[in-house]
C-alpha positions as CSV (number, residue, x, y, z in Angstrom):
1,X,25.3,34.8,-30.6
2,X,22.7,33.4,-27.7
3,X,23.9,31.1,-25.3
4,X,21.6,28.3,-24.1
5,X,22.1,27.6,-20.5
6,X,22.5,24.0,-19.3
7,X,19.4,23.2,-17.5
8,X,19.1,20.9,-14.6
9,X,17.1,17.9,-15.6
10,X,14.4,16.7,-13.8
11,X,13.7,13.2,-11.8
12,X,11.4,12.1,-13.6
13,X,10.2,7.8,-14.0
14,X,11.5,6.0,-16.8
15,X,9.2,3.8,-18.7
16,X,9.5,0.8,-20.3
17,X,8.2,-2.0,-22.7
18,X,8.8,-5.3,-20.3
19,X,7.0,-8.7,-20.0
20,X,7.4,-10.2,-16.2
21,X,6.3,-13.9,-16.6
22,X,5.4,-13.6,-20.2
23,X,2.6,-11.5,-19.1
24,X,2.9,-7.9,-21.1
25,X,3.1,-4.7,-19.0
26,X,5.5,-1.4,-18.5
27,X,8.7,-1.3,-16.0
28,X,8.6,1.9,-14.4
29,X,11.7,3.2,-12.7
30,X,11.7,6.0,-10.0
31,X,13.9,8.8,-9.2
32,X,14.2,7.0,-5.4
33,X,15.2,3.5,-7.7
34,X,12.2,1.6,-7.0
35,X,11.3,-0.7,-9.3
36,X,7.6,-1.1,-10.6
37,X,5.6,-3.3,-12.9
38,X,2.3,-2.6,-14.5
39,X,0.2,-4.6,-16.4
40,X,-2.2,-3.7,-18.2
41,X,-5.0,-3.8,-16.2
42,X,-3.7,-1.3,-14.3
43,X,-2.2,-2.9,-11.5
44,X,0.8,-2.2,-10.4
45,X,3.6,-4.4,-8.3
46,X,6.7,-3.3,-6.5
47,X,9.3,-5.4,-7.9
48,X,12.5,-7.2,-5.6
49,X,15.3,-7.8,-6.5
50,X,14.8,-11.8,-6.9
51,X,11.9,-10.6,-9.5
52,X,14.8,-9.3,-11.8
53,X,15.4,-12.4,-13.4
54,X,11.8,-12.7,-14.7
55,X,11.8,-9.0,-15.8
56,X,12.7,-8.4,-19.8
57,X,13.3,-4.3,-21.0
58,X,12.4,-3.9,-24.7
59,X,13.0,-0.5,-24.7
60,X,11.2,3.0,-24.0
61,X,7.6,3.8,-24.3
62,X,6.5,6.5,-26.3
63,X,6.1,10.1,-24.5
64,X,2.2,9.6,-24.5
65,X,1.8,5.9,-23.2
66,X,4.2,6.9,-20.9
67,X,2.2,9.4,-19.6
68,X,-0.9,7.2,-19.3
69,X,0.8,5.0,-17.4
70,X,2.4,7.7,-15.1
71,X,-1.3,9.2,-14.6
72,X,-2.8,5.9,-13.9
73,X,-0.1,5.1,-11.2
74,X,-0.8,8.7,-10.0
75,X,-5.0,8.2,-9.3
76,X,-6.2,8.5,-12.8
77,X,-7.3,11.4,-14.3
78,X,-10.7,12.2,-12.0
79,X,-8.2,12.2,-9.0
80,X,-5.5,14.3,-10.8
81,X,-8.4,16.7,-12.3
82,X,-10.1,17.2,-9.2
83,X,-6.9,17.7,-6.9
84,X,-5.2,20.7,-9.0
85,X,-5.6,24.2,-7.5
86,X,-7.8,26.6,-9.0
């Protein structure tokens, strides 16, 4: 019989479906707890804790939107292409 070791997860965001104002967009948690808000023009906003209110999570993106909008927060892909070591 093989035993599967436990692994150690890793910190990664959590994205989410979540209007702020009405306007549609993705709630990104970090590992440090810093809340962000991205719309879908790309522009992100560091959310307080008064903005919670306004803030509405409809649940988890799928793994490749959520991936898009880590990459965009990130530099986009020329900045992520042209910064990986050979």
């Amino acid at each position: 019989m093989l035993t599967v070791p436990n692994l150690a997860t890793t910190d990664t965001p959590t994205v989410s479906d979540a209007p702020l104002h009405g306007e549609p967009g993705s709630a990104i948690l970090t590992p440090s707890r810093q809340v962000l808000f991205a719309d879908y023009d790309a522009t992100f906003y560091a959310l307080t804790n008064g903005d919670a209110p306004a803030v509405t999570l409809l649940g988890a993106v799928t793994m490749a939107e959520k991936q898009h909008v880590l990459d965009t927060l990130a530099g986009g892909p020329a900045l992520i292409a042209c910064s990986r070591a050979n």
